[in-house]
C-alpha positions in Angstrom: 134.3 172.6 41.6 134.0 169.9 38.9 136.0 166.8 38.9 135.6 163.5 41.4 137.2 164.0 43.9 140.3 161.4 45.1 143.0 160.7 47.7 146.3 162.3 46.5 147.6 158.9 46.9 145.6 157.3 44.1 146.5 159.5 41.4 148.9 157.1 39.7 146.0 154.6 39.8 144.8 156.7 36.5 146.0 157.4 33.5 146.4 161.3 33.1 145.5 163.0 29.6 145.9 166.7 28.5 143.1 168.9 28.9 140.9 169.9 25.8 143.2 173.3 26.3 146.8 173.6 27.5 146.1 176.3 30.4 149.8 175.7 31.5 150.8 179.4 30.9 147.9 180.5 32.6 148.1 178.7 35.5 151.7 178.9 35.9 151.4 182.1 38.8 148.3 180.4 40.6 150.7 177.4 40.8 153.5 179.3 42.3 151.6 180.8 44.7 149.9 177.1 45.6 153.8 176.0 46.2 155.0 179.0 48.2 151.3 178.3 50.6 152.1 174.8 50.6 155.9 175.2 51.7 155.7 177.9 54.1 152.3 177.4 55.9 150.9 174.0 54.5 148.2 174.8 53.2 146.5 172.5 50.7 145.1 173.4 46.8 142.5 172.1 44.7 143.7 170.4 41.8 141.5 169.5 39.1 143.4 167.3 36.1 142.5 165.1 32.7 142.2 161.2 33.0 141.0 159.0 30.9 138.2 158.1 32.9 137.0 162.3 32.9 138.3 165.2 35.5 139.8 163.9 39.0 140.3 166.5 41.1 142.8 166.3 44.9 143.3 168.5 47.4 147.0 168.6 47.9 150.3 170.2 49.0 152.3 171.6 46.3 155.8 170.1 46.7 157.9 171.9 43.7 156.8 173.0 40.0 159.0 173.0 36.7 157.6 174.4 33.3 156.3 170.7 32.5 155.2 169.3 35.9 154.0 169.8 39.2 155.1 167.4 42.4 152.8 166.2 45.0 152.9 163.7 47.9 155.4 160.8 46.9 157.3 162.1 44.4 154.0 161.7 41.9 153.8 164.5 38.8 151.4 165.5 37.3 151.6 167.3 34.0 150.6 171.4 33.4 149.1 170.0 30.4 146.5 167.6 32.1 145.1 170.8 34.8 141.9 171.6 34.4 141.6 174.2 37.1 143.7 175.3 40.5 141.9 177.0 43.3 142.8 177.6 47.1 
């Protein structure tokens, strides 16, 4: 999977971009399926999302989604517009 791969924890240490394409609708029903694995049997997805310094890419718990944003750890969001890819 491309990206470099950080600590959920240091995601507000960059400063997130959108992706070349707005794959928000198309990720939309991976995501919601990420949230429902991470709420009812933790289970953790790959994140890949748009910095300025290139692709950073987490391996997280889904806390809750809305049309704009997704919520990790800490209350931290990161925006539909800035995801690269989503795989678990």
């Amino acid at each position: 999977m491309i990206g470099t791969l950080i600590e959920k924890e240091q995601v507000d240490k960059f400063k997130i971009i959108p992706a070349e394409i707005d794959n928000s609708e198309k990720f939309m029903s991976k995501l919601q399926s990420a949230l429902r694995l991470g709420n009812e049997f933790k289970s953790k997805t790959d994140i890949v999302f748009n910095t300025e310094e290139g692709p950073m890419r987490i391996e997280t718990t889904v806390w809750s989604l809305t049309d704009k944003y997704i919520q990790i750890k800490h209350g931290t969001l990161i925006p539909l517009r800035s995801l690269i890819a989503v795989e678990y």
